[in-house]
C-alpha positions, -999 to 999 in steps of 0.1 A, spaced: -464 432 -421 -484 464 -430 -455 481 -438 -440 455 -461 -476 455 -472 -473 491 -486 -435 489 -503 -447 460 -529 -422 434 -502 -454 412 -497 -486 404 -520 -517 421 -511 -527 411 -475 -553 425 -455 -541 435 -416 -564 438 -392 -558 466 -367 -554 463 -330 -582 475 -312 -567 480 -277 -593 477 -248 -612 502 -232 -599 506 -194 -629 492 -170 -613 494 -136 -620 528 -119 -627 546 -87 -653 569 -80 -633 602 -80 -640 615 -46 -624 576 -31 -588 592 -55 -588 624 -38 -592 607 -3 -567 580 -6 -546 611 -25 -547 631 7 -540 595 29 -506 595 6 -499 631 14 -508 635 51 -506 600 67 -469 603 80 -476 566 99 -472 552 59 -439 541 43 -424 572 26 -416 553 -8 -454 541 -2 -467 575 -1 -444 593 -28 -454 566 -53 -489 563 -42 -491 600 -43 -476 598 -83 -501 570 -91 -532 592 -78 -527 624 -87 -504 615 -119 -519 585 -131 -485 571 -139 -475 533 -139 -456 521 -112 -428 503 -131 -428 537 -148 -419 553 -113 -397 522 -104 -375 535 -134 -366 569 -120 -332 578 -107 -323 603 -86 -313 626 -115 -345 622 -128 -361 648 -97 -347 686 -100 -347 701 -67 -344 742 -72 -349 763 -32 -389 757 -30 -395 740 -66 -390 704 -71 -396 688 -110 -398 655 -119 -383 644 -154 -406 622 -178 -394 614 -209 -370 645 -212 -397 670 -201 -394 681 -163 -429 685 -148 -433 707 -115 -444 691 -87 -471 706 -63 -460 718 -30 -470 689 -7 -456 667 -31 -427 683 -38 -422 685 0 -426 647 -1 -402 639 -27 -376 661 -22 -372 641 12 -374 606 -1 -352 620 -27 -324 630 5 -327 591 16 -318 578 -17 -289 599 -23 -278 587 10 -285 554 6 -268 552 -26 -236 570 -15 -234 541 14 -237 516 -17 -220 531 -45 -194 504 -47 -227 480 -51 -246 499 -75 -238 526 -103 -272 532 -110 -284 562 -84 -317 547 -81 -350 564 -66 -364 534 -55 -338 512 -49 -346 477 -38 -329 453 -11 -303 448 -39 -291 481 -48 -284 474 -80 -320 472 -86 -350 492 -82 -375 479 -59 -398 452 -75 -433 465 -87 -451 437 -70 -435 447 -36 -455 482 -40 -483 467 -61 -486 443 -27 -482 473 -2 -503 493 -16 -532 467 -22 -528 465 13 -531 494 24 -563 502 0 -542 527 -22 -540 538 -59 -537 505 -79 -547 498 -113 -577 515 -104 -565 552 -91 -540 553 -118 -569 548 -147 -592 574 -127 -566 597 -125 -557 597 -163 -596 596 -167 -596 633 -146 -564 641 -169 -576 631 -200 -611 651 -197 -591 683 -195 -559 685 -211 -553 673 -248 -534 643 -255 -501 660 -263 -504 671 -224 -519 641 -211 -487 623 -229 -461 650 -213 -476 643 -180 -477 609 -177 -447 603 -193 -468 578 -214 -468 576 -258 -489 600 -274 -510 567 -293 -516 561 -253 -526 595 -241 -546 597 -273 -568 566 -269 -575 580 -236 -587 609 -249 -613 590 -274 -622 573 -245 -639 604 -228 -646 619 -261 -638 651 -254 -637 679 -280 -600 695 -277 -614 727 -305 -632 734 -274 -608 728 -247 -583 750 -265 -610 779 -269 -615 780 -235 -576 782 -226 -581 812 -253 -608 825 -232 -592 825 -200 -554 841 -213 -568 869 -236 
């Protein structure tokens, strides 16, 4: 409508712009690092539980986000694993990468057993293996088990979003860069000096 607005299409109408809502549901930051380290450490937890739990905490991405991954999306190089977002391939940490790279070995297995079924090389495939595993499955297990949610993935970004500008923020969690940006409005952080104090510290 706007747009029409502006190349004469339309008479002179006024738009009123979206004003997406602020997030509200959040943890307190030290509950995210603990339920992090649950993800990373609690071998008793389903593997696909604690990869994407791990990605929700510590990345603050969305799970039907990490439902869309395949297993050419994760780059497995000796000790380094990177995950792709969007075209850009993010390094994992260490324990992580640990974590995925063997969730990543069951996939490929699983979908070699069911290629005739599926030509999508899923990373989360589902009981049907032509489809990922449904978000409310994992939004169900992990309510369950008091992990990430709604809530860790909006503290997460919070933690993100107070350090790194919104180009970053975008990059790493594979979200838009109108997202990542509202985000960083929401903490009102000053990037001039963000990007003084990178400065500072590589000389």
């Amino acid at each position: 409508m706007r747009c029409a607005n502006q190349r004469g299409l339309t008479s002179n109408l006024t738009v009123p712009a979206r004003s997406p809502e602020d997030p509200t549901i959040f943890l307190e930051d030290d509950d995210r690092v603990q339920q992090l380290r649950r993800c990373i450490n609690d071998a008793t937890l389903l593997l696909d539980v604690r990869v994407i739990g791990s990605l929700v905490l510590l990345m603050g991405l969305q799970i039907t986000r990490i439902l869309e991954l395949t297993t050419g999306d994760v780059a497995v190089q000796e000790a380094t694993v990177q995950l792709k977002l969007d075209g850009t391939l993010l390094q994992l940490p260490p324990r992580l990468a640990q974590l995925v790279q063997k969730h990543l070995e069951h996939a490929e297995a699983a979908w070699k057993s069911n290629r005739a079924a599926s030509t999508t090389p899923w990373l989360f495939a589902g009981l049907n293996p032509t489809r990922p595993i449904q978000p409310q499955y994992i939004y169900l297990k992990l309510r369950r088990l008091g992990l990430g949610g709604l809530a860790g993935r909006n503290t997460a970004r919070l933690a993100m979003a107070a350090d790194v500008p919104a180009s970053v923020l975008a990059a790493l969690t594979g979200t838009s860069i109108d997202n990542a940006t509202d985000w960083a409005n929401f903490v009102k952080c000053n990037w001039t000096d963000y990007i003084a104090s990178r400065a500072q510290d590589h000389p």
